[in-house]
N, C-alpha and C positions, 0 to 999 in steps of 0.2 A: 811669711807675710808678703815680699815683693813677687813679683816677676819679673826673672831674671831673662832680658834680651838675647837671642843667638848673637854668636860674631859676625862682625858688619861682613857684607858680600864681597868675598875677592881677600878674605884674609888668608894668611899662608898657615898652609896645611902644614904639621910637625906631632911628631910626639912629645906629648905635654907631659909629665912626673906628676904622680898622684898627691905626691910629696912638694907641695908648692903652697906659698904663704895665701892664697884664695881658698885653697881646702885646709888650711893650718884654722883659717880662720872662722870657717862655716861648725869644724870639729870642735871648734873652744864656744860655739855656739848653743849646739848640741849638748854640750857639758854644763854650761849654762844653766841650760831647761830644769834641770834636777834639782841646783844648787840655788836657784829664784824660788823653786817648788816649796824645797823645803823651807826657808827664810822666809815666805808667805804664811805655810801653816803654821811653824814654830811664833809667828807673831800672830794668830790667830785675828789681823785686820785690826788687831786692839795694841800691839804692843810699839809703840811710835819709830822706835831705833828702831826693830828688826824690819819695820815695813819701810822705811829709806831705804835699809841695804837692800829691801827685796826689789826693790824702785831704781836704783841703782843699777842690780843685775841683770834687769828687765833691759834698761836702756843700754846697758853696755853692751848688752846679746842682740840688740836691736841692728843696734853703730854697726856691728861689725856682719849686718847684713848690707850696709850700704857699702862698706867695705871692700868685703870680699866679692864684690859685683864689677865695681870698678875696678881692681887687681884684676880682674879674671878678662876682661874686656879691654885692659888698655895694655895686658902685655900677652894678650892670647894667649891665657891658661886657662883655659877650659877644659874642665876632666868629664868622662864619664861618670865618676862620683860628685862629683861638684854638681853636675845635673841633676841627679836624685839626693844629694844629699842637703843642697840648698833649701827645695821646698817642703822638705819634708821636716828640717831644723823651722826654716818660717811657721811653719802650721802647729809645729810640736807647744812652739815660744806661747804664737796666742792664742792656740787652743789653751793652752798650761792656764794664760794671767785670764783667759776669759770666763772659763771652767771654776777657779777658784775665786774670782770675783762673786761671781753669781751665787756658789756656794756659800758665801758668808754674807748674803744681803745687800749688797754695795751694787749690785748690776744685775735689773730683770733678767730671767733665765732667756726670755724670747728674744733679745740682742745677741745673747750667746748663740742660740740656733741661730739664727740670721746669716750673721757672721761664719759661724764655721760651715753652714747649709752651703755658703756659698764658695766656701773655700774649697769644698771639697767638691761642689761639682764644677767649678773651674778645673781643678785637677784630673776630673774624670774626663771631660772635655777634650782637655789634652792629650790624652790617651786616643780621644774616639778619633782624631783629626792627625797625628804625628806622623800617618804612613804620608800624609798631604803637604804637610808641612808646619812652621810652626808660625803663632804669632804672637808677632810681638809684644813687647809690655805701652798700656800706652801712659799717656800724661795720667787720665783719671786713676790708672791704676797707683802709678806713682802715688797722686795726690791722696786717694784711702788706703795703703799701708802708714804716709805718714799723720794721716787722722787717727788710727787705729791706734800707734804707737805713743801719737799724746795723748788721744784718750785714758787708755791705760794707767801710762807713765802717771796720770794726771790723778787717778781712781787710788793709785795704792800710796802715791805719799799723802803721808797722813796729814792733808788742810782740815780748816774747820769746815763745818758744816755747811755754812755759808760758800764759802769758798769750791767747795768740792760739787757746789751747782753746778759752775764753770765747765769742770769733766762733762757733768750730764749733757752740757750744750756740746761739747766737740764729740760724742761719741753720738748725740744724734746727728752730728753731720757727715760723720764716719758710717755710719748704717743707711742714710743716703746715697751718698758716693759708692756704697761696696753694692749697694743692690741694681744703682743704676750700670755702673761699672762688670756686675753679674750678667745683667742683660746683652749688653754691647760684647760680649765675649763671645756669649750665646750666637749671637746675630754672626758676628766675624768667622764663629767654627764653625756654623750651618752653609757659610757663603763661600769658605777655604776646602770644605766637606764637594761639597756641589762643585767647584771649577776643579779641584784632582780629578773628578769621576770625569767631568767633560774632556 
C-alpha cells in the first residue's frame, strides 16, 4: 500500500543480511494476508467477533508496513528482497480487504477497480522508468495509503449502519487522493523518462 523511499543520497554502501527485523517484518506481513483472508470469510461480513479479529489483522499487517520502512531507512537495511517484497506484501494486503469487501456488498466493485487500476499501474510505471531512476514517495502518497488503511480498518469493524457512513466518507477521500496521487506519478515518470534519455 506505501511507497517505500530509496536511501537518503550519500548513505554507506554495505552488505545488508536478508535476515534483518525490516524483512522479519514485511514476511509476518505477508503471512498476515492469508490469516485476515480467512477470518473475513469464516465471518462472512456477518459474524461481529471474527470481523474485529479480521479488523484487527488488517491493521496490524498495515503497522508493520510503516514499520518495516522506517527500520530499513534509519539503520540502512535495505535488501534486494525488501524491495520486491514490500510492494508486493502492500498490494497482496489491499487488494485481499478490497476484493473481499466488494464481494460481500459493503464496497462498490468500481472503488475496488480504481484502487487496485491504480496500484498496479504505479507499479508498472516503475518498472518502465528504474533504468532512470527512482522516485520517490511523496506527502500525497503517504496521505492515501493512510486513507486507504482507515477506510478499510473502518469498512470491516462491524459499526452500525449509521455509523459505517463514516467509512463511506473516508474511502471517498481515499479514491481522491489515490487517482489524483495516480496522475502526479504518471506526470513525474514521463518527466524522470525524458531527462535519463536527455
Amino acid at each position: 500500500m506505501s511507497e517505500t523511499p530509496e536511501p537518503a543520497v550519500g548513505a554507506a554502501r554495505r552488505d545488508v543480511s536478508i535476515a534483518n527485523p525490516a524483512n522479519a517484518l514485511t514476511a509476518l506481513r505477508l503471512v498476515l494476508v492469508p490469516a485476515f483472508a480467512a477470518l473475513t470469510v469464516g465471518s462472512g461480513m456477518a459474524h461481529s467477533g471474527l470481523r474485529m479479529l479480521a479488523c484487527v489483522a488488517f491493521v496490524v499487517a498495515s503497522l508493520t508496513d510503516f514499520v518495516d520502512g522506517w527500520i530499513a531507512r534509519t539503520w540502512n537495511l535495505i535488501t534486494a528482497f525488501g524491495k520486491v517484497a514490500d510492494p508486493i506484501a502492500d498490494k497482496l494486503l489491499t487488494g485481499t480487504a478490497l476484493v473481499l469487501l466488494s464481494w460481500y456488498g459493503h464496497l462498490p466493485w468500481w472503488v475496488t477497480v480504481v484502487i487496485l487500476a491504480r496500484e498496479l499501474g504505479v507499479t508498472g510505471l516503475r518498472f518502465w522508468v528504474i533504468r532512470h531512476g527512482v522516485i520517490p514517495a511523496s506527502r500525497g502518497g503517504k496521505i492515501k495509503t493512510t486513507l486507504q488503511i482507515l477506510a478499510i480498518a473502518w469498512y470491516l469493524w462491524p459499526f452500525s449502519a449509521a455509523v459505517e457512513r463514516v467509512g463511506a466518507a473516508i474511502m471517498a477521500a481515499a479514491v481522491v487522493v489515490t487517482v489524483i496521487t495516480g496522475v502526479d506519478y504518471v506526470v513525474r515518470a514521463v518527466r524522470l523518462r525524458r531527462s535519463g534519455r536527455a
